[in-house]
N, C-alpha and C positions, 0 to 999 in steps of 0.2 A: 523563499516563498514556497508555500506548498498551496497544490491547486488541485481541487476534486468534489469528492462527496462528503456533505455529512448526512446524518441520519439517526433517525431514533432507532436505536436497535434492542428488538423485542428476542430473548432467548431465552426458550424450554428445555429444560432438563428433566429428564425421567431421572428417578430415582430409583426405580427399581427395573429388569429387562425390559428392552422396549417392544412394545409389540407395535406394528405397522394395522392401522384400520382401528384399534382400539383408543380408549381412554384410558391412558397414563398418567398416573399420577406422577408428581414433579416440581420444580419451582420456577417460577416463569420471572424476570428482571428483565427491567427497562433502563436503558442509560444512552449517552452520546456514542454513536458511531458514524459508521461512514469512512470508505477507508484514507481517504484525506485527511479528515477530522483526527481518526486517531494517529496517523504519523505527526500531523501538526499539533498534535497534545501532547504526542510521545516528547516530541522534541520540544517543548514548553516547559515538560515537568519535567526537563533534563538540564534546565535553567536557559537554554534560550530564548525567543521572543518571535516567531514566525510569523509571517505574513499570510494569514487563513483568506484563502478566496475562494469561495461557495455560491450557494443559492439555496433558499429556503421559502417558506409561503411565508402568510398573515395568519396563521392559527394556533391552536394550544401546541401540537408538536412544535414549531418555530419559538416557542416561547419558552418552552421548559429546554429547548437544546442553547436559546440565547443563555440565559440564567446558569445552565450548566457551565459554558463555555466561559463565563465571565467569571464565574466563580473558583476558577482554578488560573484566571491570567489570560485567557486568549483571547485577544483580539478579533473582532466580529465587525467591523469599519464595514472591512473589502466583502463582508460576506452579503450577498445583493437579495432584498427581501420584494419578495414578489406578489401581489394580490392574488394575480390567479394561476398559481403553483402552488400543488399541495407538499407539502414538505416531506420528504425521502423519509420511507421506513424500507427497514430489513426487519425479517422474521425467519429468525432460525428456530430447529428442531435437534437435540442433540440425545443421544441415549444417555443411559447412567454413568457409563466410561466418562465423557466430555466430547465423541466424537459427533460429526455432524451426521443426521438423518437423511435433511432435506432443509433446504432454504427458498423463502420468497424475499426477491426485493421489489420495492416498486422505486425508482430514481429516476422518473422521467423529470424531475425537478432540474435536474441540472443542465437538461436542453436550453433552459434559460440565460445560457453563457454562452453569447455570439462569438464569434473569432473576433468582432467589431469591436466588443464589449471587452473582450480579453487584451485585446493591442492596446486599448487605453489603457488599462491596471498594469500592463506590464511597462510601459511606458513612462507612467506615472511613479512607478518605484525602481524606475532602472536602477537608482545611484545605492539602493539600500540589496541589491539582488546580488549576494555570494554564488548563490546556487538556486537551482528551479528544479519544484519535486510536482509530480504527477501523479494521476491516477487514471484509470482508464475509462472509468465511468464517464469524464467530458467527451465529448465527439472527435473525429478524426480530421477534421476543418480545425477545432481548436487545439489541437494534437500539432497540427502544422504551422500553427503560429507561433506555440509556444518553442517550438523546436527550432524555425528560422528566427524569431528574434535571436532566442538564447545563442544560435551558432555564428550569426552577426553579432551579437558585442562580447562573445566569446567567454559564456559564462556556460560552467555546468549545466545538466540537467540528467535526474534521475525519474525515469519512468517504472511505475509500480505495475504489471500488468493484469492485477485485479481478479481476472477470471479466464477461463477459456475462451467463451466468447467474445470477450472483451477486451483482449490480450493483441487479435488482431488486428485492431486502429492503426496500433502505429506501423503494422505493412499499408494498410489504407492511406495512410498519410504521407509514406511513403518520406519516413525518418529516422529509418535505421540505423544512418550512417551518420547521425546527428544524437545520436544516445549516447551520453557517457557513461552511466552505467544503467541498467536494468535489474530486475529482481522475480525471476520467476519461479515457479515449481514447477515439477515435472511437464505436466500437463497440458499447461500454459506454453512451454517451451514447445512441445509438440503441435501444439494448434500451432504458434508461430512460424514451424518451419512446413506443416502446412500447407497456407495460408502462401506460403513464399512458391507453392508446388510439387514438395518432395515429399511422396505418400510417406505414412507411418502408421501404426494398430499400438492400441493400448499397451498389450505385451512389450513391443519393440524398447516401447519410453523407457522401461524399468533397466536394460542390457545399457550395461557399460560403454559400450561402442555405438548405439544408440545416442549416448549424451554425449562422448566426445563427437560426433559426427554433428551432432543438432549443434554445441555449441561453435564448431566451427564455421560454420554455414552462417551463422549469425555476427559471428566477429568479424568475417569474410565479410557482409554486407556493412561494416563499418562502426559499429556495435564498438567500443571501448572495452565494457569490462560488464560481464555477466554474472550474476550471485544467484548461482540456481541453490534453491531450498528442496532438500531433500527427504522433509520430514524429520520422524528418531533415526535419518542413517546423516542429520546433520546437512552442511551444505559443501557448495564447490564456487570457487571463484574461478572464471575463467577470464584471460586478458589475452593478447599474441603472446605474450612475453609470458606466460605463466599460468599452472592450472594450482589450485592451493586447495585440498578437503579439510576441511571440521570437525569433528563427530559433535552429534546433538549433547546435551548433558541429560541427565537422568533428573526425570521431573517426574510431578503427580498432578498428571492433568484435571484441570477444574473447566478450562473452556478453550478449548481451540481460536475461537473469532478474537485475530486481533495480532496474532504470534505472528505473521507474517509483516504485518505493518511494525510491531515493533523493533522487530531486525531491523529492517531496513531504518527506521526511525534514531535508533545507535548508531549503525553506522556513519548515516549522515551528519547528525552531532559531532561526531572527531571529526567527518571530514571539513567540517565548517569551519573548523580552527585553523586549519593548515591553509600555507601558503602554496601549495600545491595540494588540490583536491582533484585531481584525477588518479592519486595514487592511493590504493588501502593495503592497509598492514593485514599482519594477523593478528594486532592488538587490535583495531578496529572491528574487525570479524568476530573476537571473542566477546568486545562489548556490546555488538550487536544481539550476538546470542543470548550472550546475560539478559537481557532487556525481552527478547523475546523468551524467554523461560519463565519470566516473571510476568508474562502476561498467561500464556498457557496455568499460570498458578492464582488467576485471578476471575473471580466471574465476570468483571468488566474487561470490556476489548487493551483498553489501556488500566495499567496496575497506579494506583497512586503513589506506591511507594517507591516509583524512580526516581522521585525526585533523592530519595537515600545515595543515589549511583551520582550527585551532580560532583564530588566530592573525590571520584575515584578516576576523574577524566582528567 
């Protein structure tokens, strides 16, 4: 089951240097996001069958993200349509490279998912629930539901932390020690420790000692297994039992939005197979990357062509 945001996601690209206050020329594409959405499409066009639970309005965006979503296999049952919720947009801005400028989201759509409303979907698919994936965009009430179910009937659950600001719900909700694995970037990681009390400055995040301090603070609070993304210097698995680096692979970035959800979106695919999904390899790791390389190589958040990769799992 994966549980979050979707959204129409609108991104500009300049095509030539970007200049800030100007009119840039560029090509601006619309397609399904949301960072739920895309781990729950990642992991669809990787030939599984996820359980999408959302929140959307009664208007044209709801409409063309229904259409999209059915149109590639996903399931949209669980995704709850609401008369008066305008359906989630993001609107990035990215220079000619592919990195990000500036971004707007507007997601207040997904307030519309009560902890009430959540206890019954979870409830209702207990017998089908391998694993429970998150994003941070739902509130930190629904953050705690899904965290004490899942640690009463003793199924996984993997929280996505979305953003900085939005990364600290789950100290809010105060289920750290109920995460089996997490997936942050630098950033994220430092809001979280935070967030928990212990000052840090931008600088600090990037120092080696820096991360191993942050991730142990985090595993210390009962955190399982950490997958910080480190950008092109690749990522770090941290667990008690083990820290494991990656190096990124050499790409030609077309679009940032999306590379992160597709990591994680691989990983979780192998772990879904196993009879023990609290443990990741570094073949799991490596398919994660693959998967998120192939998004970075694609203008949409999710690449169509993973479904190529169903074949190499």
């Amino acid at each position: 089951m994966v549980i979050g945001m979707v959204a129409m996601d609108m991104i500009a690209k300049a095509t030539s240097t970007f200049r800030l206050g100007a009119s840039n020329l560029g090509v601006v594409s619309i397609s399904a996001g949301g960072v739920g959405q895309n781990m729950a499409r990642c992991i669809q066009a990787l030939g599984d069958s996820p359980i999408f639970v959302s929140v959307w309005g009664k208007d044209s965006a709801a409409t063309f993200l229904r259409e999209d979503l059915q149109s590639v296999g996903l399931a949209t049952k669980d995704i709850m349509e609401c008369a008066d919720v305008k359906t989630a947009v993001y609107h990035a801005t990215h220079d000619h490279t592919g990195d990000m400028v500036a971004a707007i989201n507007d997601m207040s759509a997904i307030d519309a998912l009560t902890p009430e409303i959540l206890q019954n979907i979870l409830e209702r698919h207990e017998g089908d629930l391998s694993m429970i994936v998150f994003d941070a965009n739902i509130s930190a009430p629904c953050i705690n539901t899904i965290c004490s179910f899942a640690h009463d009937k003793n199924i996984p659950v993997w929280f996505n932390p979305t953003s900085i600001y939005k990364s600290i719900k789950v100290v809010e909700a105060n289920c750290l020690d109920k995460i089996t694995f997490m997936s942050p970037n630098i950033s994220e990681l430092g809001a979280l420790i935070k967030a928990l009390g212990h000052d840090f400055n931008e600088e600090e995040c990037k120092k080696a000692d820096f991360m191993e301090t942050a991730l142990q603070i985090i595993l210390d609070k009962g955190t399982k297994n950490v997958i910080l993304t480190l950008s092109e210097e690749g990522l770090l698995l941290a667990s008690q039992k083990e820290r494991l680096r990656l190096p990124a692979p050499q790409v030609e970035i077309v679009n940032v939005t999306g590379a992160g959800d597709s990591l994680a979106a691989g990983i979780i695919h192998r772990l879904a197979r196993k009879e023990d999904k609290s443990k990741i390899t570094k073949e799991d790791l490596n398919f994660g990357i693959l998967c998120a390389k192939m998004a970075l190589e694609c203008v949409a958040a999710v690449n169509p062509k993973l479904a190529t990769l169903r074949q190499t799992v």
